[in-house]
Wavefront OBJ file of the C-alpha trace (Angstrom):
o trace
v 25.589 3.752 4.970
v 25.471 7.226 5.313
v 22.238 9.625 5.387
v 20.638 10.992 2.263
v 17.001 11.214 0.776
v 16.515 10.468 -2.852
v 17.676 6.720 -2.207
v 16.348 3.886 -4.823
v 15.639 1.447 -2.288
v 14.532 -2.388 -3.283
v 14.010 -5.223 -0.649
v 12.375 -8.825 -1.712
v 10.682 -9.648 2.239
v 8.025 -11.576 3.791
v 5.501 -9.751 5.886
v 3.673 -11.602 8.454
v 0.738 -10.135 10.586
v 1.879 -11.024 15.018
v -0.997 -11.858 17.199
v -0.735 -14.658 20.106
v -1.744 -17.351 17.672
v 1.687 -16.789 16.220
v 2.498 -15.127 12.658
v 0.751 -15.138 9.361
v 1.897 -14.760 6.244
v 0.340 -11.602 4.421
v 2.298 -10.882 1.271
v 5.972 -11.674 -0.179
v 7.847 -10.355 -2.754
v 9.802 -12.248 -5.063
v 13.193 -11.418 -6.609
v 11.936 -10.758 -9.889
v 9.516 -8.162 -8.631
v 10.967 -6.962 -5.272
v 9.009 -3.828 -3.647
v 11.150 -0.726 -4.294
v 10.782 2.817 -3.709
v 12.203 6.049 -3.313
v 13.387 7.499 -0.057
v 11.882 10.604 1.494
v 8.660 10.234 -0.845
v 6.165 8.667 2.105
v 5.120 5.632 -0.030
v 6.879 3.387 2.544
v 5.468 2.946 6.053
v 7.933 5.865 7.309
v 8.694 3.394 10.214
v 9.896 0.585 7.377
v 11.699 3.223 5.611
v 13.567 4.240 8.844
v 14.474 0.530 9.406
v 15.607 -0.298 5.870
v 16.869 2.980 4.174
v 20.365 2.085 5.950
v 21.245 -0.812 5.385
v 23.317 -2.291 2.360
v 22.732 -4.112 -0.921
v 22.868 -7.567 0.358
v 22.338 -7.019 4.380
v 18.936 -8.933 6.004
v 16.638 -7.710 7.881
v 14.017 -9.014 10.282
v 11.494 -6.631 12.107
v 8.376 -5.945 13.643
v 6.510 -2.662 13.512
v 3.601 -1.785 16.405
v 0.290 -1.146 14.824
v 1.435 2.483 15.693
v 3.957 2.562 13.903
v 2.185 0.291 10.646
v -1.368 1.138 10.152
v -2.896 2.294 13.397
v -5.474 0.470 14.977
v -8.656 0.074 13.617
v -11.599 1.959 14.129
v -14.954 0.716 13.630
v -16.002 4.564 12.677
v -14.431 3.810 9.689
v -16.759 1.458 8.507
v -20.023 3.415 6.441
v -23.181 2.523 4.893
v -23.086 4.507 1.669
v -26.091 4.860 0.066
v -26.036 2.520 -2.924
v -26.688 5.102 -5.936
v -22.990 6.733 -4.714
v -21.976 3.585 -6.676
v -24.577 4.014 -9.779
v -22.542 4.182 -13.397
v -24.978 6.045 -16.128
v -28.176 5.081 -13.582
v -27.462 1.440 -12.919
v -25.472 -0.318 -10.060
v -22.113 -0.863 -10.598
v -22.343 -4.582 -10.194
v -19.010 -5.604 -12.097
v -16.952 -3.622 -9.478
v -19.072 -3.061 -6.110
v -19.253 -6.380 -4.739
v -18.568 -8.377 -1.289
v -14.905 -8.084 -1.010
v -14.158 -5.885 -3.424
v -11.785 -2.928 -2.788
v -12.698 -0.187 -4.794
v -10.557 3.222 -5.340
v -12.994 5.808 -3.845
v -12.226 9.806 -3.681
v -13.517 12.589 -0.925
v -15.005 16.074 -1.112
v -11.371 17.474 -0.871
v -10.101 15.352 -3.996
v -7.772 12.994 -1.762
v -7.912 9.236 -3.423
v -8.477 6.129 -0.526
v -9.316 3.137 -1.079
v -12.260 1.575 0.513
v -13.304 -2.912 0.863
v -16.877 -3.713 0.694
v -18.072 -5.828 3.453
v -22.237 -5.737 2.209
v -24.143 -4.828 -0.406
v -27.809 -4.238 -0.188
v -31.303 -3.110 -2.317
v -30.586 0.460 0.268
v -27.107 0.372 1.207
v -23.063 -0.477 0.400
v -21.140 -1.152 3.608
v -17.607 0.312 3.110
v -14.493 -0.339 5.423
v -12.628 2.285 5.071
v -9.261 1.028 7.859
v -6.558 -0.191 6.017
v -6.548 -3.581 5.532
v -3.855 -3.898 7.978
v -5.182 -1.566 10.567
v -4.855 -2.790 14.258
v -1.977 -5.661 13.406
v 1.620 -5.840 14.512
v 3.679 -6.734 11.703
v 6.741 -8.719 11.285
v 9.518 -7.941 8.186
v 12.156 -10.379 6.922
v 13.396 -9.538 3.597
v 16.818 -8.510 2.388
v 17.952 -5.547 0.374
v 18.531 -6.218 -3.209
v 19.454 -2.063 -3.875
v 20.136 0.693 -1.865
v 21.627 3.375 -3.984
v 20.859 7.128 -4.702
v 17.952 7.525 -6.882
v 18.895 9.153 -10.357
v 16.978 12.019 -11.725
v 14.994 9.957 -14.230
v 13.655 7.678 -11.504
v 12.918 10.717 -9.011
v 11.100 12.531 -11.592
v 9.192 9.172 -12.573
v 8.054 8.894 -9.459
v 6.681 12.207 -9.368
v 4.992 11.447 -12.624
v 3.589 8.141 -11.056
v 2.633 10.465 -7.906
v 0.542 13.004 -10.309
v -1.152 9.716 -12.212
v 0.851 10.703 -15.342
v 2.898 7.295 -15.890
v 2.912 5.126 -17.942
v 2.950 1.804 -15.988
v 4.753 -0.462 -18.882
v 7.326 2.341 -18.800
v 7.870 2.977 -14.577
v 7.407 -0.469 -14.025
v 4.973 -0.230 -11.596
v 3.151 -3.020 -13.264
v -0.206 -1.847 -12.345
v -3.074 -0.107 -13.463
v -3.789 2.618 -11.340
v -7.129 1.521 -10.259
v -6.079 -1.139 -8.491
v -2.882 -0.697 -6.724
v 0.336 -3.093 -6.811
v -0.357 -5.277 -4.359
v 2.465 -3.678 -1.411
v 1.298 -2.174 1.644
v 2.303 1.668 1.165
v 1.393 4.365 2.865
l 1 2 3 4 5 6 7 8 9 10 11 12 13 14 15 16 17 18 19 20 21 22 23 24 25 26 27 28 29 30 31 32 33 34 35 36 37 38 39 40 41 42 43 44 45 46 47 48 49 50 51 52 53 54 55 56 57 58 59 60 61 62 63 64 65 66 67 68 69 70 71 72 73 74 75 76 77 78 79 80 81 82 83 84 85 86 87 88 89 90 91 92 93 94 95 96 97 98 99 100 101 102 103 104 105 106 107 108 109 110 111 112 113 114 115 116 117 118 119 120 121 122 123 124 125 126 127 128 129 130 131 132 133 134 135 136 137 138 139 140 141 142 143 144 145 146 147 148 149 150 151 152 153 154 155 156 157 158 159 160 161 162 163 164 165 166 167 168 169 170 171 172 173 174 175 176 177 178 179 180 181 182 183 184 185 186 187
């Protein structure tokens, strides 16, 4: 196919994590909710874009990406003790969404959104993990491409309303709110 940005892009897949125990199943799509996106937008892995944004309607695909080239590897740095009134709603604890496992949409002093998965909570202290979930695996695509097309206007500029928090998820399709994420490992 040839070269352009502004491609819809849809692929139903299976992502495994590779380590020498073998591979692992992580997350698959199905065909009634395939993961699709936009070309040239960086909410693919830019390395799974590159891989898939060529390939036809209908072609397969199996593929692994370095944890370079996924989610980097992980870095114990990245893992805080926040003190536990950070997490305080109108002077109590949060206890509904701050708890062992959790993953919780958190925000920096420059405004940029992350998302961060709670590994302890204590009278003092939360202990946040802030690597991607992912972080430090090799990972292994097999899908097939159920849509490779140019994007239309109305989709592009959806996007850019879903980019700027200003959809309406029943409406982009997204199917999620947007403190929680979709469940696909973007960028």
């Amino acid at each position: 196919m040839e070269e352009r940005r502004n491609k819809y892009i849809a692929v139903q897949y299976k992502l495994y994590t590779v380590d020498e125990q073998g591979e692992h199943l992580v997350e698959q799509t199905t065909p009634e909710r395939p993961f699709d996106f936009i070309s040239g937008f960086g909410f693919a892995l830019e390395a799974f874009e590159n891989k898939v944004k060529n390939l036809a309607k209908g072609e397969t695909f199996t593929f692994e990406l370095s944890k370079e080239e996924a989610y980097g590897d992980y870095e114990q740095e990245r893992v805080l003790d926040l003190d536990r009134e950070m997490f305080a709603v109108n002077g109590h604890f949060d206890h509904e969404h701050i708890y062992k496992g959790a993953v919780v949409p958190l925000q920096n002093e420059d405004g940029n959104h992350f998302y961060g998965r709670v590994l302890e909570v204590t009278d003092e202290k939360v202990k946040m993990d802030l690597n991607h979930p992912l972080a430090g695996a090799k990972l292994l695509f097999s899908g097939l491409v159920t849509e490779n097309r140019e994007a239309s206007k109305e989709e592009i500029q959806s996007l850019i309303n879903h980019l700027h928090g200003e959809c309406d998820c029943d409406e982009c399709g997204c199917g999620h709110d947007h403190g929680e994420g979709c469940g696909h490992h973007h960028e």
